[in-house]
C-alpha angles and dihedrals in degrees: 000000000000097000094039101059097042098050087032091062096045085054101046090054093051091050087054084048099053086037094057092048083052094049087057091047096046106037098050127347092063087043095053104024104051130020121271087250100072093043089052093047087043093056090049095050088047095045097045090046094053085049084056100040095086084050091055090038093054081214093281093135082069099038098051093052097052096037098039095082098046092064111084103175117081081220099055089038092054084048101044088044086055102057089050089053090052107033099082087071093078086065105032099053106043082049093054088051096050084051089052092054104037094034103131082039096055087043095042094058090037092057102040096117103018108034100190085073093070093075095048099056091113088052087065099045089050096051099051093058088053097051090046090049094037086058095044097059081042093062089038085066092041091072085073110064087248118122105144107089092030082057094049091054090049100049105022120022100054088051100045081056094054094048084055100049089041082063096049086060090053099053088045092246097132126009126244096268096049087054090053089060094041084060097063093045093056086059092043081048097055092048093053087045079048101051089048096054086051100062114039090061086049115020103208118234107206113217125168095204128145105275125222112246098357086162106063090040087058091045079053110049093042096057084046092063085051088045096042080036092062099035089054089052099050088050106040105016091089097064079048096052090045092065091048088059117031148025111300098232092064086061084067091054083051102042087055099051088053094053089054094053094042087068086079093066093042086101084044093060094041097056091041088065094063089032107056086063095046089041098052090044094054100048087047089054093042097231106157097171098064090042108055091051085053088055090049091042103050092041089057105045092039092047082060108038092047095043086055088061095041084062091046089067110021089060097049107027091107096057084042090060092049085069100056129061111298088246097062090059083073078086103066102102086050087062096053094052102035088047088053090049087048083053098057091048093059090051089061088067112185090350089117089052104046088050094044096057092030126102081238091075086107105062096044083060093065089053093041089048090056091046094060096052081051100050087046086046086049109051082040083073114030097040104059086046102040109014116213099353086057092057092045098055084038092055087045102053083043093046089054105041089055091050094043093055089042094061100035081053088044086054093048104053103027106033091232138121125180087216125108136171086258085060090071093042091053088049093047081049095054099042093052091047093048090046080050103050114028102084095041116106135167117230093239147092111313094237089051088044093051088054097045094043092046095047094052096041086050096046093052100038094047084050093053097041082049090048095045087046090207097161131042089206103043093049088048089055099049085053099060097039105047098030097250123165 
């Protein structure tokens, strides 16, 4: 685990980074500087492009990383790195010329509820290219063994653009809809920054050979756009739905309430970068062993870590809404179920992974096909009778259901669970410090309630974590850190 937690704690602290800069983006300069609106209609573009980016990117950021160890010639590996370069095209492009043809069509259904979406249809579509690009040089990069700067793009840079844009419209230096565009150009602008870095850790040599098993790479890669496809939807279709059904500027309360709950995976998303590359090169080289103690390992440190940060906010999300405009807090209840559903994310430690670059992928696609219909089902039901709130339980129940069947199939065909007795010991932990501290608040400023009450949740939390020794790495960790013999 040497590498990977070396490269997984740089880029955890780039992504809290990012995050915190997105915090300050989210929480307030987007709710004073520009209408809710906009936010609202923002938030929409982003989420239904993220929804289309696996489809642009015909699903070649995962296939690359799984296929690119198994070629051992410099001539099939040109030629293999070519075609992925190549092969979103066959998406992008008939897209963009349906989109040519049904344009007032696309734009009429998309703007039924909410008619200030109908001018904004190419955004998306824009967007979407960049952020499918943007993944395939990332996992370009990946290949290498080299995660830290691509990270850093993809938390940090694309934030840090729109702050600054978000303070050009408040000086009246640019008008809402400029920043809007300037919104997509800051994503174009980290995939050609992207595509730079890439290569010029690895040139690439086009060459248009015969490929060895060609077949089974494009099998591949076109059940991964179903698999990336359907986890995109049951992650992002309920900000969609949302603008089909309500007022858009509900989709910015939302929105809100989900950034605050996604803090808990940002460890999560640091560690996948380094993991999708181990895990594919142990499960080419069959080593079971290795991998299953990569499975334990990354579910543990991942459940508590993750579980520190669900307390975090969890514990202080009331005072954190005293600090933003009163009709953001309509999205309390969304914080507590989506942050539950993070949570259990975190415990699958590297599941997704293992699936993903697995010969099982195609079986997982029959459950994640019927999810989908569920989550739709779902947020069919619960948004027009209870909003947001509706969505949110709708996006949870979804959200453990698919991780449940993915571990119970995980266990079936590998042997293998990422739960341990410890992993008791670390949820007993979480429930009585959530019964302890729930109802505790100082009598200050929020923003001063929110910093005692966190120091002293992560001291004794990190104490008692340290004392149950529940995690080799984690303790490891605390050692070095904090000096600790």
């Amino acid at each position: 685990m040497g590498i990977v937690t070396n490269q997984s704690f740089k880029n955890t602290v780039t992504t809290y980074l990012g995050f915190a800069i997105g915090a300050l983006n989210t929480l307030y300069l987007y709710a004073f500087f520009i209408s809710d609106v906009h936010y609202g209609l923002v938030s929409f573009m982003l989420s239904t492009a993220t929804i289309m980016m696996p489809l642009m990117a015909f699903g070649v950021h995962n296939t690359i990383v799984k296929f690119y160890s198994t070629f051992k010639t410099k001539n099939s590996l040109n030629g293999f790195l070519t075609l992925m370069l190549f092969l979103p095209l066959a998406c992008i492009v008939p897209i963009g010329l349906i989109g040519i043809i049904a344009h007032d069509s696309i734009a009429n259904m998309l703007s039924q509820k909410n008619p200030i979406i109908g001018d904004y249809v190419w955004y998306i579509y824009f967007a979407a290219i960049a952020m499918a690009y943007f993944e395939v040089f990332f996992a370009w990069s990946k290949t290498q063994m080299q995660t830290v700067f691509g990270n850093f793009l993809k938390e940090v840079f694309h934030r840090v653009g729109i702050m600054v844009l978000l303070f050009c419209v408040y000086f009246d230096w640019i008008s809402v809809d400029t920043f809007i565009v300037g919104v997509i150009g800051v994503y174009g602008l980290r995939m050609f920054i992207m595509m730079f870095y890439a290569f010029s850790i690895r040139l690439p040599v086009f060459k248009f050979n015969r490929i060895d098993r060609l077949n089974a790479i494009l099998k591949y890669t076109f059940l991964i756009i179903i698999a990336g496809s359907i986890a995109t939807v049951i992650l992002d279709i309920d900000s969609f739905m949302l603008g089909m059904y309500i007022p858009i500027e509900k989709v910015a309360y939302y929105g809100v309430a989900i950034y605050i709950a996604t803090v808990i995976v940002v460890p999560s998303r640091a560690m996948q970068q380094i993991l999708q590359p181990l895990t594919a090169q142990y499960l080419n080289e069959k080593n079971k062993v290795a991998l299953e103690d990569l499975y334990v390992r990354s579910s543990q440190t991942l459940f508590i870590i993750g579980g520190l940060i669900f307390l975090l906010i969890v514990l202080n999300i009331n005072a954190l809404y005293d600090t933003i405009p009163p009709q953001f807090s309509g999205g309390l209840m969304v914080v507590f179920l989506i942050s539950m559903a993070k949570l259990y994310d975190c415990l699958m430690g590297c599941n997704n992974v293992v699936l993903f670059n697995s010969d099982y992928y195609r079986m997982v696609l029959l459950f994640g096909v019927i999810l989908t219909l569920l989550t739709i089902g779902l947020n069919m039901i619960f948004i027009p009778l209870y909003g947001i709130n509706g969505s949110a339980f709708a996006t949870f129940l979804a959200v453990c259901i698919y991780n449940t069947i993915k571990i119970y199939f995980v266990k079936q065909k590998f042997d293998m669970m990422p739960f341990t007795v410890n992993t008791l010991k670390v949820t007993l932990l979480i429930i009585a410090m959530v019964g302890l501290f729930y109802f505790w608040e100082f009598p200050f400023h929020p923003l001063m309630n929110i910093a005692l009450k966190s120091m002293l949740i992560t001291l004794m939390y990190v104490i008692l974590i340290y004392w149950m020794n529940v995690s080799d790495d984690i303790s490891g960790m605390i050692r070095k850190y904090l000096r600790v013999k």
